[in-house]
N, C-alpha and C positions, 0 to 999 in steps of 0.2 A: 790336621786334616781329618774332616770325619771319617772314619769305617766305611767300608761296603757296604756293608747292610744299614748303618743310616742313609749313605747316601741312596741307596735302593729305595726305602722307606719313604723319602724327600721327591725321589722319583716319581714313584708310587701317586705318591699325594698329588703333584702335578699335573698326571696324567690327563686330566679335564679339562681343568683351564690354562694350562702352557704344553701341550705335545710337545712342542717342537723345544722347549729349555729341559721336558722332565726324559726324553729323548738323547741331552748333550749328558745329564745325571745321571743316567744307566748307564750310557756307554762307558762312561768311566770309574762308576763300578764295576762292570763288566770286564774289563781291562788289567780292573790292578785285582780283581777275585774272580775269573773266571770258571772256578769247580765249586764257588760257596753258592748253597742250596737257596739265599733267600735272596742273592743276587739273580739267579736262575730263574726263580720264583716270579721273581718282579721284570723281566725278558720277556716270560712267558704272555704277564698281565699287560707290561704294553702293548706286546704283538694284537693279542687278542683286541685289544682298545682299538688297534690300528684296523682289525679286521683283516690279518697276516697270515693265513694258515700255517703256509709254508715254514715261518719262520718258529709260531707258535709250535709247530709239529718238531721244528729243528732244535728249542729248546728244552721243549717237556722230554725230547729225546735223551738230552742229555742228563734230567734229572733222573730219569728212569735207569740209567747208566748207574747213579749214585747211588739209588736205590728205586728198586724195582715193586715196592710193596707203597712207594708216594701216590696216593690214590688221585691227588691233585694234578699231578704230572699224567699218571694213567689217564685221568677224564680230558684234561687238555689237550692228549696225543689224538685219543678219539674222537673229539667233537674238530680239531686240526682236520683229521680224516675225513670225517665226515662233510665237513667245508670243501675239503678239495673235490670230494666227491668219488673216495676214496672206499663208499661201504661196505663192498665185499673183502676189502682186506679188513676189515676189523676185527673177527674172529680169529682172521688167518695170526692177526698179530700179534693180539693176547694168548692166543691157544702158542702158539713160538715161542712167547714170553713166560707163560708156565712150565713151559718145557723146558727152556732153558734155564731159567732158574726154581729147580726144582722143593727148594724148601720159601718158596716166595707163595703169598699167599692175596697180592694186590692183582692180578691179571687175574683170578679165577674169580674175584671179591666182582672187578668190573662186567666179567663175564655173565656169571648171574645176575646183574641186575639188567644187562645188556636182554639176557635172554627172558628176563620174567619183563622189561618194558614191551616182549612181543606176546608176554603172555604163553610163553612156552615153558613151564613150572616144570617139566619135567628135568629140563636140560639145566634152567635158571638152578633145580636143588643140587644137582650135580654139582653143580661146579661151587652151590656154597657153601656145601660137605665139603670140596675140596680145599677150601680157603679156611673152613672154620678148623678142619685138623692142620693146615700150614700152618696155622695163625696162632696153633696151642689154645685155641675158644677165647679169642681176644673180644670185648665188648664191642663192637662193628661187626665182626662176622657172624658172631653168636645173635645177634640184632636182625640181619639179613635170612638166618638161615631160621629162624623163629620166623619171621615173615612169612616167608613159604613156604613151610610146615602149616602155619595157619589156613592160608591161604588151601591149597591142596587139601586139606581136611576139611574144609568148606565145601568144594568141586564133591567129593563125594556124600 
């Protein structure tokens, strides 16, 4: 019997032209791995195909659970949000998420870029100071927080 994660992958690949077979292939990866990240992963990508928020929201949830620094889960949870029509909890969620896990450095990564798509640099550098020190200057944060630095020293 293949793995979860091939059978996620099989799933995966389905998802366009058989929904409804690449649908019966998660489920049962889903079932016999339900905390493996790339069965999770592939939940996530059907819901979304499906146009599911709720569902989308209910598993990026759970990745976020596994680990809170999955930028893929975090954006999923967001744009979920944002479907249901959920935008003013956005901030409320990631700013919770920072808080709560205090050496996590994926909720404040999504925050700044959240906040510089509004064009508000000041808040967007904020917060990717505060991802590029959680992060220990990992190359993505160190990438974002150079962006807005640039950025910002343009404005003046």
């Amino acid at each position: 019997m293949p793995s979860p994660q091939s059978q996620s992958l099989a799933g995966i690949a389905l998802l366009e032209s058989d929904m409804k077979r690449a649908g019966s292939i998660l489920d049962k990866a889903y079932k016999s791995a339900p905390t493996d990240t790339a069965v999770l992963r592939a939940q996530v990508a059907r819901y979304a195909a499906n146009r599911d928020a709720s569902k989308v929201l209910q598993f990026a949830n759970q990745l976020i659970e596994l680990n809170v620094d999955d930028l893929f889960a975090l954006s999923a949870a967001i744009q979920a949000k944002i479907s249901l029509q959920q935008n003013d909890s956005v901030e409320t969620y990631l700013s919770e998420l920072s808080q709560k896990f205090p050496n996590a450095w994926g909720p404040d990564f999504i925050l700044a870029q959240h906040h510089l798509s509004r064009a508000n640099i000041d808040l967007a550098q904020h917060h990717a100071d505060t991802a590029l020190a959680r992060s220990s200057f990992n190359q993505i944060t160190s990438r974002l927080a150079t962006q807005i630095y640039l950025m910002k020293a343009q404005q003046q």
